[in-house]
Backbone and ligand atoms as CSV (ligand in chain L), in Angstrom:
chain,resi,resn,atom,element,x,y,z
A,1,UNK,N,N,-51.575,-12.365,-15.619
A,1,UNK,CA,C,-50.329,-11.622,-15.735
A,1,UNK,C,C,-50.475,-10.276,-15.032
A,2,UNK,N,N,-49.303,-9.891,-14.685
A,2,UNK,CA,C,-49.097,-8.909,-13.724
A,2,UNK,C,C,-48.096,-7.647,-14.517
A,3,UNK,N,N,-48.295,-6.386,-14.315
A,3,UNK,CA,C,-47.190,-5.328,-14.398
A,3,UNK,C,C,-46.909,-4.823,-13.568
A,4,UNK,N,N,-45.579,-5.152,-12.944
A,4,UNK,CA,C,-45.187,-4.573,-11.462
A,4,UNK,C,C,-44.242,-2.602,-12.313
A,5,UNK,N,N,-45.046,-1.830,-11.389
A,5,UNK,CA,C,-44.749,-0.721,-12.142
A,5,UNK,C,C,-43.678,0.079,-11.008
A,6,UNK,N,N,-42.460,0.380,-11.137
A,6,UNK,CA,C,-41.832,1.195,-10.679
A,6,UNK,C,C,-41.566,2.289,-10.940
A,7,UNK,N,N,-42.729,3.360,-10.517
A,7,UNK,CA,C,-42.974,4.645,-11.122
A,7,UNK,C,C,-41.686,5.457,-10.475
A,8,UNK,N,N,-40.922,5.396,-9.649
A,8,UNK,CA,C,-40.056,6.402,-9.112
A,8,UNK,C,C,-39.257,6.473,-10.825
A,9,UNK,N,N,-38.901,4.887,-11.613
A,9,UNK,CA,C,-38.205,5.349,-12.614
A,9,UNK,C,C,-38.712,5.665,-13.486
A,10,UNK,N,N,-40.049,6.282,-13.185
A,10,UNK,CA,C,-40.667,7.187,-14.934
A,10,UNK,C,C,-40.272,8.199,-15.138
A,11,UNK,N,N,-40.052,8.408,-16.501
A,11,UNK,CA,C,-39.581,9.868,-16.629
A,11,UNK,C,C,-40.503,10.568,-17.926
A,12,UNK,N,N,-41.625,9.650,-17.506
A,12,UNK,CA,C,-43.017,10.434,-18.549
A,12,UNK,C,C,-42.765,9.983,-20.057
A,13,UNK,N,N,-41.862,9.150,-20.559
A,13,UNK,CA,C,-41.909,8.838,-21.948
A,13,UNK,C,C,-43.094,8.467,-22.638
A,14,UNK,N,N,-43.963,8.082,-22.621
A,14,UNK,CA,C,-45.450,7.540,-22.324
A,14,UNK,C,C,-45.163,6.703,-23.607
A,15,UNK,N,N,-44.509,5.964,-23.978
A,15,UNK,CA,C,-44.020,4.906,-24.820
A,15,UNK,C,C,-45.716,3.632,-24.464
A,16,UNK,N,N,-45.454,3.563,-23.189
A,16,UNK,CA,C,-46.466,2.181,-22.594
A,16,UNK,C,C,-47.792,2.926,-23.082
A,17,UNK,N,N,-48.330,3.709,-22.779
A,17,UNK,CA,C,-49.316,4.328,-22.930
A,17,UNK,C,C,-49.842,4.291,-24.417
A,18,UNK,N,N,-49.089,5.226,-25.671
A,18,UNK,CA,C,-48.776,4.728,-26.914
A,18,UNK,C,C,-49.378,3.396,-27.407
A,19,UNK,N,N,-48.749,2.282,-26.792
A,19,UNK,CA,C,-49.523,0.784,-27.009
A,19,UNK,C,C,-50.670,0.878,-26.464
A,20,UNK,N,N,-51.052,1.065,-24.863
A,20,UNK,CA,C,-52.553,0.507,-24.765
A,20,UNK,C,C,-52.904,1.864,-23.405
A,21,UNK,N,N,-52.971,2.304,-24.201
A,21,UNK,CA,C,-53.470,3.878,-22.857
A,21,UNK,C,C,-54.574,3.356,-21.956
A,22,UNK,N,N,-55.727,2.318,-22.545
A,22,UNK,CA,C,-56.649,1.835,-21.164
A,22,UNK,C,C,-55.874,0.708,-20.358
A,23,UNK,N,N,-54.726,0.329,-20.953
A,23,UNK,CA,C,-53.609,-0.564,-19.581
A,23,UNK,C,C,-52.522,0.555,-18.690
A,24,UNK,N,N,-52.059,1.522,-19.497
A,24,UNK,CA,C,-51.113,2.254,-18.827
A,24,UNK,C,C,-51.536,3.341,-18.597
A,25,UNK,N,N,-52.187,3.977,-17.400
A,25,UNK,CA,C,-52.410,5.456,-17.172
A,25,UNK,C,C,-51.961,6.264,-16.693
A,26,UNK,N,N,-51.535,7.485,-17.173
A,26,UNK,CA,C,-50.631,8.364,-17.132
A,26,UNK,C,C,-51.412,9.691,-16.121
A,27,UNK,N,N,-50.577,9.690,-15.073
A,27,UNK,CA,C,-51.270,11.400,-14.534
A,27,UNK,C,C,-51.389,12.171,-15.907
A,28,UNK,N,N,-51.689,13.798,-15.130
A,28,UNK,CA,C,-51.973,14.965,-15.697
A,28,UNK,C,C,-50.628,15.542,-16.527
A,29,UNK,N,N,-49.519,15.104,-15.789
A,29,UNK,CA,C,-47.624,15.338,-16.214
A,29,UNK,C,C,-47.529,14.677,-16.768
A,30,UNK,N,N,-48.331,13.161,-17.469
A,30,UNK,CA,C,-47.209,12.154,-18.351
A,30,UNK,C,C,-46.788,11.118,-17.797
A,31,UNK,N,N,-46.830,11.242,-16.216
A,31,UNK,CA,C,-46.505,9.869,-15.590
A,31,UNK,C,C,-47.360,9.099,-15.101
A,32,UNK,N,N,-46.938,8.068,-15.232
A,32,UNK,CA,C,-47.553,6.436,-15.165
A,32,UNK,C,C,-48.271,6.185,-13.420
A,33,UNK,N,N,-49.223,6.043,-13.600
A,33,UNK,CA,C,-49.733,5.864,-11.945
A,33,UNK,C,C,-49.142,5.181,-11.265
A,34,UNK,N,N,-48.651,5.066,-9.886
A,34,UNK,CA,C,-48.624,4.559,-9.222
A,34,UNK,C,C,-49.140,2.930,-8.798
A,35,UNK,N,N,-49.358,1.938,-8.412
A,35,UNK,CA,C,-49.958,0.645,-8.287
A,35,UNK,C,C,-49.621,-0.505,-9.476
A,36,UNK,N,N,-49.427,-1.596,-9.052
A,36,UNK,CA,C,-49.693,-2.466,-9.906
A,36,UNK,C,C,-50.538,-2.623,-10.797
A,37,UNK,N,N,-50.472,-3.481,-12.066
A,37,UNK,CA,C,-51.508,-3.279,-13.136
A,37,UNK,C,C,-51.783,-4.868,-13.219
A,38,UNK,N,N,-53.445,-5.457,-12.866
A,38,UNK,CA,C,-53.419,-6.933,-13.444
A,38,UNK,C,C,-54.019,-6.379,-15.014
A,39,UNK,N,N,-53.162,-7.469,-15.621
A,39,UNK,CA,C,-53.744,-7.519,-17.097
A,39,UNK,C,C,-54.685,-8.221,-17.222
A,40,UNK,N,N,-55.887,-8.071,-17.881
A,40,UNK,CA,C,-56.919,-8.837,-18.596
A,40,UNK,C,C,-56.453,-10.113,-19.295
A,41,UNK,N,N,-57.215,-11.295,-19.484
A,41,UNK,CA,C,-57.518,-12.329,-20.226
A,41,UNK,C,C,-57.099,-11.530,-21.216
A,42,UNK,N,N,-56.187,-11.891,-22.324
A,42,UNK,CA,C,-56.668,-11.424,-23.462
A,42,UNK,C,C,-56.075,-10.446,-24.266
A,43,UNK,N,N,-55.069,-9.408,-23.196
A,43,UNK,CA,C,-54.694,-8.351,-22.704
A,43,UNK,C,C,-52.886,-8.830,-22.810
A,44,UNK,N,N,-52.632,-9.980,-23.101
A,44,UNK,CA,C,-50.788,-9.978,-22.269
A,44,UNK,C,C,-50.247,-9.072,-23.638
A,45,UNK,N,N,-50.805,-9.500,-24.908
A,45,UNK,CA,C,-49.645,-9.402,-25.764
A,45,UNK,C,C,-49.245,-7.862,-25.604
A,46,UNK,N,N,-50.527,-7.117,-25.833
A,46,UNK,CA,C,-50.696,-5.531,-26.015
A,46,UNK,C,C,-49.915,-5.099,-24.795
A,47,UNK,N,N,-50.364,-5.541,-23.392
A,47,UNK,CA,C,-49.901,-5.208,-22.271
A,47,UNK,C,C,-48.235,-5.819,-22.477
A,48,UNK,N,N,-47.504,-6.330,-22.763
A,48,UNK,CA,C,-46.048,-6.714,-22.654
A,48,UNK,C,C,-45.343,-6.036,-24.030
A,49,UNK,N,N,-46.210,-5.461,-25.059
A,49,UNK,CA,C,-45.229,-4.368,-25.690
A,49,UNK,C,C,-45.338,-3.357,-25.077
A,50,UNK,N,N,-46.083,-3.145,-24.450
A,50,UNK,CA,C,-46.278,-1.915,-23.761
A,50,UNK,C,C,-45.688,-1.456,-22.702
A,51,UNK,N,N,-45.099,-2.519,-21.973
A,51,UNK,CA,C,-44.046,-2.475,-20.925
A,51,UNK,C,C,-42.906,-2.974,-21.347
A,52,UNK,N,N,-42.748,-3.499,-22.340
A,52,UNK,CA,C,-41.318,-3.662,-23.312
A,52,UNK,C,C,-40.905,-2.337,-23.603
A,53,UNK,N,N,-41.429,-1.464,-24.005
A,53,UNK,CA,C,-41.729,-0.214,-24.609
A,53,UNK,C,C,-41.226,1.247,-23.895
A,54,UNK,N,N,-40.940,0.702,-22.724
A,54,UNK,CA,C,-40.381,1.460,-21.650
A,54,UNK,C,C,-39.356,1.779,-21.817
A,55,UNK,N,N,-38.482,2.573,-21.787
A,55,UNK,CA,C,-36.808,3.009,-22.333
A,55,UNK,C,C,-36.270,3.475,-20.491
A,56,UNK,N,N,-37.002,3.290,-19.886
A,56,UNK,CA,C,-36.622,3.362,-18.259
A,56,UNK,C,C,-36.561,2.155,-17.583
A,57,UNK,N,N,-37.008,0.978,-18.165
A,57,UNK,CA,C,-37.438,0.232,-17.603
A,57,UNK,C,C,-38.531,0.016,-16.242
A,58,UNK,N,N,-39.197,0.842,-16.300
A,58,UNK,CA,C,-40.141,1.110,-14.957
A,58,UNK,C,C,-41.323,0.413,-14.976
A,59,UNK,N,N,-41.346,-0.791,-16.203
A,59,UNK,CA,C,-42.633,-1.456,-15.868
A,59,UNK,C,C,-41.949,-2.881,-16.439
A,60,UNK,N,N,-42.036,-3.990,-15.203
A,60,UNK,CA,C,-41.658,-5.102,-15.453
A,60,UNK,C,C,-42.924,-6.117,-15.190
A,61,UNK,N,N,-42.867,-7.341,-16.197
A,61,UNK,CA,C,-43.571,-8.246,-16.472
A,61,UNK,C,C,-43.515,-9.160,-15.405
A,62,UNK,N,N,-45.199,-9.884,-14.861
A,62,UNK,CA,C,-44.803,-10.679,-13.575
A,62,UNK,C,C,-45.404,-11.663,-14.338
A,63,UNK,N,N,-45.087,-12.771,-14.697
A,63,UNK,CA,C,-45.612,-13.687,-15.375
A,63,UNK,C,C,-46.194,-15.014,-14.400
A,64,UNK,N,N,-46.029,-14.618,-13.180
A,64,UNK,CA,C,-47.009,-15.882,-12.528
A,64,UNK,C,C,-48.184,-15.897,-11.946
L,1,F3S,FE1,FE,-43.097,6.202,-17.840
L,1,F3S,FE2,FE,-41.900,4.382,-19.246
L,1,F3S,FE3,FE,-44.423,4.804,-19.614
L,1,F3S,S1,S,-41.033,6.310,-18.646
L,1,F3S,S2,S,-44.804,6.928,-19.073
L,1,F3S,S3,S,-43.499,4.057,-17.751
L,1,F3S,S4,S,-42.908,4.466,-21.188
């Protein structure tokens, strides 16, 4: 599984982070890095509240 992250729409809520801060990393401001995120084996459930969790929608689930 994949988190395709569209950081232009962060606006630092750090909601994702909250759930699993070693899946979602946040610059020095609060916002979400830049790049795609592969999730770990092991990793979807934590990783998909965590991008559920988004109130910007800036991190969408790639499920293939
Ligand atoms: Fe940004 Fe959404 Fe996380 S606004 S810091 S990607 S909860």
């Amino acid at each position: 599984m994949r988190i395709i992250v569209q950081s232009s729409k962060c606006q630092g809520h750090a909601r994702c982070a909250a759930h699993a801060p070693h899946i979602f990393k946040l610059d020095d401001a609060g916002y979400i890095l830049p790049g795609h995120i592969e999730v770990a084996e092991g990793e979807e459930v934590i990783a998909s509240r965590g991008a559920r969790s988004c109130p910007e929608r800036a991190l969408e689930l790639d499920l293939n």
